[in-house]
BAFI-3210 file (N, C-alpha, C; in Angstrom, 3 decimals, decimal comma, padded with zeros to 6 digits):
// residues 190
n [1|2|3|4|5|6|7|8|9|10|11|12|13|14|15|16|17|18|19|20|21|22|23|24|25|26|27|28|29|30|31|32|33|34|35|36|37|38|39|40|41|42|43|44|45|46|47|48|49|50|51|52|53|54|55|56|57|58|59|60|61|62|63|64|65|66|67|68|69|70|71|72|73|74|75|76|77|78|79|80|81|82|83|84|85|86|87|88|89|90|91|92|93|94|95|96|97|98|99|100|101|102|103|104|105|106|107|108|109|110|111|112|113|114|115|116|117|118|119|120|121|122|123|124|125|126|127|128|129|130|131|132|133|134|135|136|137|138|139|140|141|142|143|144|145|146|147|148|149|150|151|152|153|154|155|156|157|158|159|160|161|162|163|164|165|166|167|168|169|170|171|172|173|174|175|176|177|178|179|180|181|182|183|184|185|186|187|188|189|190]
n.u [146,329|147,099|145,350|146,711|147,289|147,495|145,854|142,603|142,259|142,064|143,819|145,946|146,186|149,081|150,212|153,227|153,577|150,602|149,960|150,497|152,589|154,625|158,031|159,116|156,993|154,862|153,750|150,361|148,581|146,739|144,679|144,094|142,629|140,945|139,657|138,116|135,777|132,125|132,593|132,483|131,141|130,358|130,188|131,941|134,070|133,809|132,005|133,575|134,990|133,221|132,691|134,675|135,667|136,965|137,896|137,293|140,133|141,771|141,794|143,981|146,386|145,481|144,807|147,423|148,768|150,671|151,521|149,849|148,143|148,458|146,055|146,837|144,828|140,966|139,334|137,115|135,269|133,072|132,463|131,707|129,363|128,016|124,883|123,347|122,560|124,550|125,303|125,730|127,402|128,000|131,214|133,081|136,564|138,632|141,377|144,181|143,006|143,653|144,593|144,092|145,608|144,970|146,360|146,385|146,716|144,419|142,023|141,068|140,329|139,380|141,245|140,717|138,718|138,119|136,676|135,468|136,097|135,749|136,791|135,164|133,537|134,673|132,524|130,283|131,412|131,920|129,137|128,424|127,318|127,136|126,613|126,568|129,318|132,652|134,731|137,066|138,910|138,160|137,151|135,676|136,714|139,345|139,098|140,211|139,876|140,641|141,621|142,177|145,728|147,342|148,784|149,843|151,255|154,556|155,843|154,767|155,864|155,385|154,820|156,341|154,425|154,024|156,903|157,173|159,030|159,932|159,495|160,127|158,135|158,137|155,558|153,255|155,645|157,207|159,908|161,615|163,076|161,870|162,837|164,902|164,351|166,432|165,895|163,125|160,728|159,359|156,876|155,449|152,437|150,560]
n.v [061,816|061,205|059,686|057,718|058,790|056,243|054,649|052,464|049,701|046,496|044,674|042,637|041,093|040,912|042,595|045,129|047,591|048,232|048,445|051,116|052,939|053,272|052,859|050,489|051,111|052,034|048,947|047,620|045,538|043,045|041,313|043,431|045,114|043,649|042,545|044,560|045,175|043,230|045,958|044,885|042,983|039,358|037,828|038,983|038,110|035,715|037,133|038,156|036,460|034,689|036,069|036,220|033,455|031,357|029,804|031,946|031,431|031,478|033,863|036,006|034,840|034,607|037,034|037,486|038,830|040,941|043,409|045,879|047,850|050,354|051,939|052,647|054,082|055,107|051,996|049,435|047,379|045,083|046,018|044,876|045,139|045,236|044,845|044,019|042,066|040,650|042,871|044,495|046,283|047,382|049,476|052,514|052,350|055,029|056,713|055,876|054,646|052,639|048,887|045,404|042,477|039,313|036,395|036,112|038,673|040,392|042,720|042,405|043,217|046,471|048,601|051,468|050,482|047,725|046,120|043,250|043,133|042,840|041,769|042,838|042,029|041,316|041,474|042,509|045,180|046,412|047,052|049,342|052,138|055,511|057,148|059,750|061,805|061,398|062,488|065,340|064,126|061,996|059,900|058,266|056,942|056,317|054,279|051,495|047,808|045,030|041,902|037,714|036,945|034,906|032,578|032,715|035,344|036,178|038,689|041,969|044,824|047,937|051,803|054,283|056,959|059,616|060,434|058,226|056,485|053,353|050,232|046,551|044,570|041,936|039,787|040,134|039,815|040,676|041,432|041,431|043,793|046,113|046,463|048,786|049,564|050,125|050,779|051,365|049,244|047,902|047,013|048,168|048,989|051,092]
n.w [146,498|142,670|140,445|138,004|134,524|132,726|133,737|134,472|133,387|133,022|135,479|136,154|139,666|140,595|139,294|138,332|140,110|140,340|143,071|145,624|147,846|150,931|151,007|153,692|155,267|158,571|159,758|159,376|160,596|159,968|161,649|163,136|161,992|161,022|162,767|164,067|162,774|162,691|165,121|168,790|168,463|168,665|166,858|164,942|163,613|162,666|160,676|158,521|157,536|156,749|154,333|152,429|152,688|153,872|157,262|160,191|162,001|160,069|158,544|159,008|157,466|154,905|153,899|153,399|155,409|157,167|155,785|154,165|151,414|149,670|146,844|143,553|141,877|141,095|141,902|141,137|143,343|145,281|148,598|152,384|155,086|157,810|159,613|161,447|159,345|157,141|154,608|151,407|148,697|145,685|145,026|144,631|145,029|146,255|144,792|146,953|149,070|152,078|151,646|152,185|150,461|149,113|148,265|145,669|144,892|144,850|146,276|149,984|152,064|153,286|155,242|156,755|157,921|158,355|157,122|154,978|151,135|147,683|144,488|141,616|138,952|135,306|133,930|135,277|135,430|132,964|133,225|134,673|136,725|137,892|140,409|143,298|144,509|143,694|143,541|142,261|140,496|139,165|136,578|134,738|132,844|134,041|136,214|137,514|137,281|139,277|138,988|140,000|140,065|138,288|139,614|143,078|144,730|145,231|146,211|145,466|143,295|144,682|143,842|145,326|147,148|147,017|145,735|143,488|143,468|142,324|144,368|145,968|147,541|149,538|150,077|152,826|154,377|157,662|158,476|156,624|154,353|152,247|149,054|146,815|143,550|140,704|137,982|136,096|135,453|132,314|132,088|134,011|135,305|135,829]
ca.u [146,949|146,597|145,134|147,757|146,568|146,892|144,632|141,013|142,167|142,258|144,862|145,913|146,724|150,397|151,030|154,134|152,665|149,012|149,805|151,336|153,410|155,638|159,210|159,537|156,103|154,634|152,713|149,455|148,042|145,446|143,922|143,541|141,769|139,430|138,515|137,003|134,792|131,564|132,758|132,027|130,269|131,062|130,414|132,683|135,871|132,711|131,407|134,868|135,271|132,528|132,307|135,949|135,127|137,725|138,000|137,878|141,519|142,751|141,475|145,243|146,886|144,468|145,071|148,700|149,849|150,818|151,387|149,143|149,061|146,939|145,123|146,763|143,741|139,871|139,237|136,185|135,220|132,073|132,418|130,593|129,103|127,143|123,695|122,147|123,247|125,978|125,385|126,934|127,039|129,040|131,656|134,309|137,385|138,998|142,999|144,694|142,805|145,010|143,525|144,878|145,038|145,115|147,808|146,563|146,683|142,902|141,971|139,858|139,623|139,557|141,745|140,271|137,501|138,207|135,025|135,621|135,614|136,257|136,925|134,134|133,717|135,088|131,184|129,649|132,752|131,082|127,641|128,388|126,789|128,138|126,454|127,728|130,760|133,823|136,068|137,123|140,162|137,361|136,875|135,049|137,799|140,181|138,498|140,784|139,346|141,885|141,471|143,208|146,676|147,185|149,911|150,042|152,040|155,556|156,119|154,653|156,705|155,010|154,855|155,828|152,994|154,898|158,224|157,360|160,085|159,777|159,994|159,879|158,189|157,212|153,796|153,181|157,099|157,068|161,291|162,239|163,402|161,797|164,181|164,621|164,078|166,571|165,306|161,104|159,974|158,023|155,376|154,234|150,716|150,155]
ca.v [060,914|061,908|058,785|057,688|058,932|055,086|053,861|052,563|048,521|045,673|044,355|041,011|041,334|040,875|043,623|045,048|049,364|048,509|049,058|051,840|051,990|053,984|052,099|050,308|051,635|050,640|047,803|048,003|043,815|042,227|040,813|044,303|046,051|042,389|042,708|045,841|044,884|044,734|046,272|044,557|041,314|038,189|037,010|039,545|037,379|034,860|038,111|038,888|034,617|033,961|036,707|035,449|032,278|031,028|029,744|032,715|031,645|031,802|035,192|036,805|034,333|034,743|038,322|038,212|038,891|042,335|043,941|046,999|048,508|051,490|051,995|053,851|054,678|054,586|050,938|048,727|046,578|044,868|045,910|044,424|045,566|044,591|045,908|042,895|041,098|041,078|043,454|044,120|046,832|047,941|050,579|052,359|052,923|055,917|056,318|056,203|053,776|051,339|047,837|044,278|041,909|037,915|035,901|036,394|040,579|040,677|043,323|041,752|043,893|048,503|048,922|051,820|049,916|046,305|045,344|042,518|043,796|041,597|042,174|042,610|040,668|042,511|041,682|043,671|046,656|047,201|048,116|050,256|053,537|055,917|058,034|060,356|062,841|060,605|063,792|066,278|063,571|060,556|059,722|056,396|056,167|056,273|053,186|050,205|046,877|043,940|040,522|037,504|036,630|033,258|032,295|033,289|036,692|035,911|039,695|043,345|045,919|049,250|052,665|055,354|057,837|061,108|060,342|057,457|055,469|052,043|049,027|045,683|044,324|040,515|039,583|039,476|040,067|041,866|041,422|041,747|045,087|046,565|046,732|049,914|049,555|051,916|050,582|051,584|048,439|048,659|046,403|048,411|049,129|052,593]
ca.w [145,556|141,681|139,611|136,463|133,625|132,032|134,753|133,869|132,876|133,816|135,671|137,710|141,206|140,279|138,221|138,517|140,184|140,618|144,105|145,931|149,231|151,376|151,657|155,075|156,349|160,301|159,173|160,057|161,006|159,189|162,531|164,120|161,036|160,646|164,724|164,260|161,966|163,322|166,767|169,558|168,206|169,190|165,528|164,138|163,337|161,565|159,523|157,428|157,245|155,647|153,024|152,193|152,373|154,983|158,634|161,157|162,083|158,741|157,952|158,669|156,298|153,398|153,247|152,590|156,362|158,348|155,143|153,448|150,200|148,795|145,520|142,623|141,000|141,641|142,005|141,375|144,461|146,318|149,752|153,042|156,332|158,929|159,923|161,791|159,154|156,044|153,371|150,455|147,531|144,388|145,277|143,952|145,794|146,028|145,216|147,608|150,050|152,023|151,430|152,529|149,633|149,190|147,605|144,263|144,688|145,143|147,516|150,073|153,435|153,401|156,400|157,619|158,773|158,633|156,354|153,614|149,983|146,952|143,243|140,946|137,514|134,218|132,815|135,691|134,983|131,926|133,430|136,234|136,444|139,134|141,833|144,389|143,789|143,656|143,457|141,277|139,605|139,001|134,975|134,706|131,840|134,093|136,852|137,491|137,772|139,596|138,967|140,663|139,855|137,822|140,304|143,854|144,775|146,553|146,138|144,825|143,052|144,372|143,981|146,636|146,869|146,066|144,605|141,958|143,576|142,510|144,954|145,404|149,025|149,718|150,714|154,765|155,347|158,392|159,094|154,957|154,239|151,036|147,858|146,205|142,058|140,277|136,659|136,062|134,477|131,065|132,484|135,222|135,275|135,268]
c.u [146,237|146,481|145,702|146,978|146,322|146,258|143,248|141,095|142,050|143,282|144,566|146,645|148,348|151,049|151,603|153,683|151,476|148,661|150,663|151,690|154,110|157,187|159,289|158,622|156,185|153,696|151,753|149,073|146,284|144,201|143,052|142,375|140,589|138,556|138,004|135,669|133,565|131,962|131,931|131,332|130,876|131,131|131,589|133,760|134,853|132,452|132,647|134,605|134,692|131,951|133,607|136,147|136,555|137,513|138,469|139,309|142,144|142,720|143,142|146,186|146,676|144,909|146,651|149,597|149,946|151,202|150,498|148,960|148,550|147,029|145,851|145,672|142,425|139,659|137,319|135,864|133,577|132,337|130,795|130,488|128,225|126,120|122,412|122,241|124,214|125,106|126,255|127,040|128,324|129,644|132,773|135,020|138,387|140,683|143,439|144,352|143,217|143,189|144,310|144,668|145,301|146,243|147,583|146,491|145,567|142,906|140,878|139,549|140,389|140,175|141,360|139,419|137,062|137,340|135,752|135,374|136,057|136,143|135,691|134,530|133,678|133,393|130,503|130,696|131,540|130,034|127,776|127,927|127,213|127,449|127,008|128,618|131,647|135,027|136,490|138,155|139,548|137,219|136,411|136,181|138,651|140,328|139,501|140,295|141,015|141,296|142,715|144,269|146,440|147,831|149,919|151,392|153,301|155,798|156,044|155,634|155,950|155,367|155,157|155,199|153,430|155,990|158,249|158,255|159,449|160,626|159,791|159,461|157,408|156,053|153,808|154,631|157,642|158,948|161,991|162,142|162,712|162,826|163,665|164,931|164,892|166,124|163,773|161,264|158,922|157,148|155,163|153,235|150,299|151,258]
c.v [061,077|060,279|058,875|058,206|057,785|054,013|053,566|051,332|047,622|044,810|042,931|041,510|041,197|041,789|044,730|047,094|049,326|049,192|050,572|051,448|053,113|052,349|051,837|051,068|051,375|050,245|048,007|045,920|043,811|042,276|042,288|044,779|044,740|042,520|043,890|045,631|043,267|044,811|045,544|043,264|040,408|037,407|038,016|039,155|036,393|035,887|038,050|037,327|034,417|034,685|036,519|034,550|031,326|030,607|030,831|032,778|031,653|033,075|035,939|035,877|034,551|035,843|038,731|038,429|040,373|043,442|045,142|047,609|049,473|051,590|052,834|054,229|054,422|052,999|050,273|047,781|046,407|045,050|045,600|045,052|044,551|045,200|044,616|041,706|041,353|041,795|044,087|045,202|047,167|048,946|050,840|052,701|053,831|055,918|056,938|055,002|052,693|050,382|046,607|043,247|040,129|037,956|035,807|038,128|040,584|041,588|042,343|042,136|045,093|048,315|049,565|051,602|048,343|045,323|044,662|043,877|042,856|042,259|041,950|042,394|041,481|042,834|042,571|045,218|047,045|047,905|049,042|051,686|053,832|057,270|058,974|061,294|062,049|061,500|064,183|065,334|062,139|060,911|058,340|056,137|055,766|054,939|052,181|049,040|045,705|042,463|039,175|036,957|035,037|032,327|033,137|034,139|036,493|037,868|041,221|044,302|046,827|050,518|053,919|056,619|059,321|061,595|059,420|056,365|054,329|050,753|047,818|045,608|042,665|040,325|039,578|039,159|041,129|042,462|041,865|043,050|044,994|046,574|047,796|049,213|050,290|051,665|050,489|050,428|048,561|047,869|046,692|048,997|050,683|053,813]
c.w [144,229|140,836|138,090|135,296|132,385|132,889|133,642|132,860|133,803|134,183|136,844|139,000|141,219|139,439|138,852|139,090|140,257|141,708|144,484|147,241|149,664|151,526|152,983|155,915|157,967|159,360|159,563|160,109|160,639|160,238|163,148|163,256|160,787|161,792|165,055|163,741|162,025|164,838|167,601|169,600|168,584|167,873|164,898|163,161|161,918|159,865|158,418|156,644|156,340|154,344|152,188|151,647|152,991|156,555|159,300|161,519|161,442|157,858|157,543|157,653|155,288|152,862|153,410|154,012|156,449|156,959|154,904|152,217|149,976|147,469|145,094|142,087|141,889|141,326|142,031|142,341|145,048|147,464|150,810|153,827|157,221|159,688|160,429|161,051|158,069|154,727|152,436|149,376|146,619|144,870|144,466|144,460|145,511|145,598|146,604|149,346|150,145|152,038|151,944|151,138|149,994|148,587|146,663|144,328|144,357|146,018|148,348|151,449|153,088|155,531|157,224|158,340|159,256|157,725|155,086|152,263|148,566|145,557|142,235|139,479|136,562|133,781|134,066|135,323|133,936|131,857|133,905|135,735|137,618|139,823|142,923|143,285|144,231|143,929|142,122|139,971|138,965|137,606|135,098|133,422|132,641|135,837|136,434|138,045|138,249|139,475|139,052|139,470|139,090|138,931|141,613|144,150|145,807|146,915|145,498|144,399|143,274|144,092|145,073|145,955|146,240|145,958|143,569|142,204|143,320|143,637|145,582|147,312|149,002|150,433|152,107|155,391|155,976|158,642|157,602|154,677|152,844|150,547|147,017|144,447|141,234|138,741|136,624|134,960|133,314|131,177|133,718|134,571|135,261|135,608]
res [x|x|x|x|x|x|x|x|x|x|x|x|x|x|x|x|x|x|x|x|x|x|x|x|x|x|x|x|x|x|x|x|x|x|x|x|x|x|x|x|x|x|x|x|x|x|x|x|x|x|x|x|x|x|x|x|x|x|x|x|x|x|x|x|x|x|x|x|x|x|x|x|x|x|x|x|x|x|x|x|x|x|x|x|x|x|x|x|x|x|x|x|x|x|x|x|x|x|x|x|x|x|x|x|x|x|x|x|x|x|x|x|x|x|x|x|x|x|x|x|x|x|x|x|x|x|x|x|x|x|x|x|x|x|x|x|x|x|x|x|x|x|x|x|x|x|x|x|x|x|x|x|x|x|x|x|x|x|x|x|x|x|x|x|x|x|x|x|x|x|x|x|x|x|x|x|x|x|x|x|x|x|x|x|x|x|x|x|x|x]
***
């Protein structure tokens, strides 16, 4: 997945292409990708909760429901783990990684692994220095920070990954057919 070349702002969790999407994916479930995370614990369901900041049984609500989305661009994010106990560091996420978000279009759990991750604050954005090889398509110009929505998200307009199609999918509606877009909005995001 090739990061926009007007990536690298800041955007609210509601903006209209932040995300991307296949039309009418398989869903992947909140619950399964949270109960991995850490394997096998009996606190595990606790760990996500309370870096959230939610009741264990409200974890799959929070994040929006059976939904998915992935990252157009590299993304700014705190992600957590678990190593005995919760830790935490600055990352940047790659495009293309699915993510689950809240009801303001926050990301706030990496699917492939289930681990919390939460949006970091425009005034840290500004510091960040960057480590590692990110990949050959990374520009710290070109870094998208998300911050939440004013108004909770009844519904995302995304991106499909390699045709551009625009279209419209409601939050955690597993039975609601996507809507195809045939007009590109001049307030999408990148």
């Amino acid at each position: 997945m090739s990061t926009p070349s007007n990536a690298g702002q800041t955007y609210q969790g509601s903006t209209p292409g932040l995300y991307a999407g296949n039309p009418q994916p398989t869903k992947s479930h909140a619950t399964d990708s949270i109960d991995r995370a850490p394997a096998g614990r009996p606190d595990n369901a606790r760990h996500p909760a309370g870096i959230i900041g939610v009741g264990a049984p409200d974890v799959p609500g929070y994040v929006g429901g059976p939904s998915n989305f992935l990252l157009r661009s590299y993304t700014y994010a705190t992600t957590y783990g678990y190593r005995g106990n919760v830790t935490s560091s600055s990352s940047l996420l790659h495009a293309g990684t699915a993510v689950f978000i809240d009801k303001q279009g926050t990301i706030v759990v990496k699917c492939n692994c289930g681990n919390p991750a939460k949006v970091i604050l425009q005034s840290k954005v500004a510091q960040a220095t960057f480590v590692g090889s990110p990949g050959p398509a990374f520009s710290p110009s070109t870094v998208t920070a998300v911050q939440p929505a004013t108004n909770n998200v009844q519904q995302l307009m995304l991106v499909q990954i390699n045709t551009g199609v625009i279209f419209d999918r409601e939050l955690g509606a597993n039975d609601v057919p996507d809507t195809i877009i045939d007009t590109v909005p001049t307030n999408l995001a990148m």
